[in-house]
C-alpha positions in Angstrom: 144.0 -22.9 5.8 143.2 -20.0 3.6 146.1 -20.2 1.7 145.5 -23.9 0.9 141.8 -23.2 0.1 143.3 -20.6 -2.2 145.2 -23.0 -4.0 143.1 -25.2 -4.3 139.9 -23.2 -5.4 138.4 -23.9 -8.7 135.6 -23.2 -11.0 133.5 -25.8 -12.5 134.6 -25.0 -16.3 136.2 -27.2 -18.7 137.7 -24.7 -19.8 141.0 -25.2 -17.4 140.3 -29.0 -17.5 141.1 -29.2 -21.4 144.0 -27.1 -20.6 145.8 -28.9 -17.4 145.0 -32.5 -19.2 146.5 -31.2 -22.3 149.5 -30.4 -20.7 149.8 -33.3 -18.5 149.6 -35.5 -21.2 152.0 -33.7 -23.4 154.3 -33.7 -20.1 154.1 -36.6 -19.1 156.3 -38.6 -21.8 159.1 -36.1 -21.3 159.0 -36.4 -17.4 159.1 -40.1 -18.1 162.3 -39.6 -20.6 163.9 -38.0 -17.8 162.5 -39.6 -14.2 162.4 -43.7 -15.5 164.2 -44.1 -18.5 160.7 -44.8 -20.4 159.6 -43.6 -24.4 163.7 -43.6 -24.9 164.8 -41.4 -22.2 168.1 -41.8 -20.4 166.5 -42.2 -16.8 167.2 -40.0 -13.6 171.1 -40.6 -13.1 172.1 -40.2 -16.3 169.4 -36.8 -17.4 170.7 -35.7 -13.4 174.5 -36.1 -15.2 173.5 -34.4 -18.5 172.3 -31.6 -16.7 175.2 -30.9 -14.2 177.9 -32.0 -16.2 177.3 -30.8 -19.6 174.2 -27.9 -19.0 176.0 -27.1 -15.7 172.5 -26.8 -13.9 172.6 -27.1 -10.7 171.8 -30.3 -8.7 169.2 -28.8 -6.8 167.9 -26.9 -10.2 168.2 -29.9 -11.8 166.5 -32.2 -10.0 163.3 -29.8 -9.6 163.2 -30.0 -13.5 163.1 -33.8 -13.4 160.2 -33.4 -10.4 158.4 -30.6 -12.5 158.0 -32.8 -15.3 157.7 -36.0 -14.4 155.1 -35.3 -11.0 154.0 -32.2 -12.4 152.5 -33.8 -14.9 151.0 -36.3 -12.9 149.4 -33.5 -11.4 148.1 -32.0 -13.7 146.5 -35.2 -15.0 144.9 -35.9 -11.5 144.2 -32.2 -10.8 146.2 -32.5 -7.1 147.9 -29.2 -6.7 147.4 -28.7 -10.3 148.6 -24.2 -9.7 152.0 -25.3 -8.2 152.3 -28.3 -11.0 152.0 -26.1 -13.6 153.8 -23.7 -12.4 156.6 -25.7 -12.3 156.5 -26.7 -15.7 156.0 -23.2 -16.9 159.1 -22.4 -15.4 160.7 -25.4 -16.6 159.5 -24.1 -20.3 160.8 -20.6 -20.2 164.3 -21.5 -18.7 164.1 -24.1 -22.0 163.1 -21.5 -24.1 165.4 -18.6 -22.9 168.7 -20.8 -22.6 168.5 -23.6 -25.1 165.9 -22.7 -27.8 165.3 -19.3 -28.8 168.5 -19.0 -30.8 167.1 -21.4 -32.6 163.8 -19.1 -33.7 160.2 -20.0 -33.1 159.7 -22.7 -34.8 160.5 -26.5 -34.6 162.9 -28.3 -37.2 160.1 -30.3 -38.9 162.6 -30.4 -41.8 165.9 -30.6 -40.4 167.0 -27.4 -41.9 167.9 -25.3 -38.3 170.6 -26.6 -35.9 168.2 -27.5 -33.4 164.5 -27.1 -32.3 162.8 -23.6 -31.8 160.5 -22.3 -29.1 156.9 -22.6 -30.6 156.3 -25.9 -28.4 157.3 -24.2 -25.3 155.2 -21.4 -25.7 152.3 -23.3 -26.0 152.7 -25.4 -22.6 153.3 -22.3 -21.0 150.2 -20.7 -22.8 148.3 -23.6 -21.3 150.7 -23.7 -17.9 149.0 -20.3 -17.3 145.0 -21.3 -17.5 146.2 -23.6 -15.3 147.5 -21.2 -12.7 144.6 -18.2 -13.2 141.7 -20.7 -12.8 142.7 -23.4 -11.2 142.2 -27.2 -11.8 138.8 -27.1 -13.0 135.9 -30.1 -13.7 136.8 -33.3 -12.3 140.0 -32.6 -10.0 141.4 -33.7 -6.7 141.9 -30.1 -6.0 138.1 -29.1 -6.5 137.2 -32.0 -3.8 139.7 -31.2 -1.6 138.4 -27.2 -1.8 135.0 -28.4 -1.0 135.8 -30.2 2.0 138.1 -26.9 3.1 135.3 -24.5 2.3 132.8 -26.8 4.3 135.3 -27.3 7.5 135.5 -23.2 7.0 131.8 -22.3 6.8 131.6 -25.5 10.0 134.1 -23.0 12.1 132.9 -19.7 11.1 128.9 -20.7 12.7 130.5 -22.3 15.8 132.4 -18.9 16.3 129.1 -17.2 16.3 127.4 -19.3 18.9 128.2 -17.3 22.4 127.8 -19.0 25.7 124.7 -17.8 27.3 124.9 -16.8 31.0 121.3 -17.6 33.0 121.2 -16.2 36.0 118.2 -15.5 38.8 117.7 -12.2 37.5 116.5 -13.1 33.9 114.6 -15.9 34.6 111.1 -16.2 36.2 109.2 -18.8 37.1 105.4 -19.0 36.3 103.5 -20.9 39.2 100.2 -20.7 37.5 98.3 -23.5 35.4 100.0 -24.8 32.4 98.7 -22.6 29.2 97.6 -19.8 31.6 99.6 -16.5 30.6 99.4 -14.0 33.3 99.6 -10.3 32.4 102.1 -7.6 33.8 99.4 -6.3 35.5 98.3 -9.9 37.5 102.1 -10.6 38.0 101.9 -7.1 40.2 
């Protein structure tokens, strides 16, 4: 459970809301392309065959691309397990960068003079992949609820674990045979 509560742990900035919705909205689109076929993508069998057959990617590699983007940025929209969705895509941006577009320079081919597009997007989501996964999901998430209800459940166990069972025996305990409101002294007890 502290792991999860970990995870899940936030601050109540905007700062890492601007940052995972940002991203989640860029993402999304893309994880589309590849998981349905929507905004012109070729859908899940055929960006599953492109990536086996002519990136030779793994399957299993492969398919936690498709995931990364397409849930990842579902994620990151909701703020449900917004660290381990943007960590995913932060990987899925610097295997991108490292293999396919840094040959191609920094930046993108707004003119159509380079063979292909540079690395200046993918720095970015992975500049904003990384608020993501130092402060967590932020204002407004699934995973600040969810944190709450784990650090209240915590708190809930830690004061039961306190509370020792209390042994009465003959010994401790005496019993006052006088008038009620009467306090009799050490002395009168004698």
């Amino acid at each position: 459970m502290k792991a999860l509560l970990t995870l899940l742990k936030t601050n109540d900035s905007f700062t890492p809301l601007v940052a995972r919705l940002m991203l989640g909205f860029v993402m999304f689109p893309h994880g589309a392309q590849k998981a349905l076929g929507w905004f012109g993508g070729y859908g899940f069998s055929a960006t599953m065959n492109f990536f086996t057959g002519q990136m030779h990617i793994s399957a299993l590699f492969a398919f936690l691309a498709i995931v990364a983007e397409f849930a990842g940025s579902i994620g990151l929209i909701t703020g449900f397990l917004s660290r381990v969705s943007a960590f995913g895509i932060a990987v899925v941006m610097l295997v991108a960068m490292l293999t396919v577009h840094a040959s191609n320079g920094m930046f993108m081919n707004w003119a159509g003079n380079q063979k292909g597009e540079g690395f200046e997007y993918h720095l970015l989501a992975l500049g904003l992949a990384l608020v993501v996964i130092l402060s967590g999901a932020g204002k407004w998430s699934i995973d600040r609820l969810l944190a709450r209800r784990l650090e209240l459940q915590r708190v809930k166990q830690s004061e039961n674990s306190d509370k020792r069972p209390v042994t009465i025996t003959m010994e401790n305990v005496s019993i006052d045979s006088g008038p009620a409101g009467s306090r009799r002294t050490p002395s009168a007890a004698a």
